[in-house]
N, C-alpha and C positions, 0 to 999 in steps of 0.2 A: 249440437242437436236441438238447437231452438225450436220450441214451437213442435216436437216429434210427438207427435198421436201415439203411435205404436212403435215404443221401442226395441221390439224383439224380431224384425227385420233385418238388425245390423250383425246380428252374430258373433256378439262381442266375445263369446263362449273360445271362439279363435283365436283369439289372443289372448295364446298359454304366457309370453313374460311379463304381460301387462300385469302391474303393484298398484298404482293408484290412479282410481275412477271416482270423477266428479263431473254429477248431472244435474247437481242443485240448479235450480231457478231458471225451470222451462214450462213444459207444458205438457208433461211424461201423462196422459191416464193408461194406465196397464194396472193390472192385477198384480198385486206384491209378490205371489208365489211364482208367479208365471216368470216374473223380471226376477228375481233371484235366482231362478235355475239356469240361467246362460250367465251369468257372471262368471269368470274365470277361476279356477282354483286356486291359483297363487296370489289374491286381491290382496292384499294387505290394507288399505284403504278404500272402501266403499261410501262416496256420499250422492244420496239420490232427496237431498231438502228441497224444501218449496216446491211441489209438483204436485200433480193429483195423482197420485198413487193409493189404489185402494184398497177392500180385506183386508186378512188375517196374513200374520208374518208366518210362514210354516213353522212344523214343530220341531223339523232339524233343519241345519244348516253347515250339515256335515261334510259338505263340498268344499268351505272356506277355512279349511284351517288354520293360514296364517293372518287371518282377522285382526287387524288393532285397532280399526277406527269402523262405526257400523254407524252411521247417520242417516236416518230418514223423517229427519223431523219434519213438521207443517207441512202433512200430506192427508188422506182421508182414513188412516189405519185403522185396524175396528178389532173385537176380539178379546181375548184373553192374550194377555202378554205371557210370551210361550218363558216355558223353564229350559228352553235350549242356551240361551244367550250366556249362562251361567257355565256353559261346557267349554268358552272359546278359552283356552288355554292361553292366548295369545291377544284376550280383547282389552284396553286399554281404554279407551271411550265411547259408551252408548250414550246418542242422543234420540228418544222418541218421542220428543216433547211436540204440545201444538196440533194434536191431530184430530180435523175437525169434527169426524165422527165419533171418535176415543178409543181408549181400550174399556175392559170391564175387567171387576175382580180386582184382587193383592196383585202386587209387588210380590211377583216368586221368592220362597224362601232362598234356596238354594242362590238366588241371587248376591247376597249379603254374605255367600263364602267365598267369593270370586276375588281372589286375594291377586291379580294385576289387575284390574278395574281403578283409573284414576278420576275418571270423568264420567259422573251418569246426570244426565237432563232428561228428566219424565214428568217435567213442567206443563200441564193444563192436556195433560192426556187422560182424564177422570179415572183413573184408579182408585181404588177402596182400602179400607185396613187399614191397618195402623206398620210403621215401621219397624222393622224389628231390631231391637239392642244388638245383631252383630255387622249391625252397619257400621260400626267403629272399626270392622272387620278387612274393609275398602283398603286398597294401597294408598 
């Protein structure tokens, strides 16, 4: 999908046994909400790095249940970083680091209870606050 302007022509939503999606390092501009709604339910891996992908992450993401890897780094993401991320029962690595607009605000509390969580990057994504003591809490 090099070079794809508009990712939501392809209908990827169709491919119910499609597990893992990798569009890292093209030329994606779409709107984040818009391109997470046709992702497939059963994704287990979702990587959409290096692109211009831009807004707010939505504030559910209740279609992905079996989530383990959620990667959208060094893309234009903006916003408040949602307290959904903390519901994926199943999410093992978030990376939202890099993002050249940023987020605003903390670091969700509820984040730091997220007991499978082994890998979080939210490296130069200008978030606020201070960390809180149950980050020792992480697998």
């Amino acid at each position: 999908f090099t070079s794809m302007r508009r990712f939501v022509q392809y209908k990827v939503s169709s491919f119910q046994s499609l597990r893992f999606f990798n569009m890292s390092n093209n030329i994606i501009q779409q709107n984040a909400t818009d391109l997470l709604e046709i992702i497939p339910p059963n994704i287990e891996e979702f990587v959409a790095s290096n692109n211009q992908i831009s807004g707010s992450l939505p504030d559910s993401l209740d279609n992905l249940p079996m989530l383990r890897q959620f990667n959208m780094a060094s893309n234009s993401l903006s916003g408040d970083l949602p307290g959904f991320i903390a519901s994926f029962a199943t999410l093992q690595e978030l990376d939202l680091s890099n993002q050249t607009k940023g987020f605003k605000g903390p670091i969700p509390e509820n984040l730091w209870r997220h007991l499978s969580l082994k890998t979080l990057h939210l490296a130069g994504s200008r978030l606020t606050g201070t960390i809180s003591s149950l980050v020792g809490n992480l697998a």
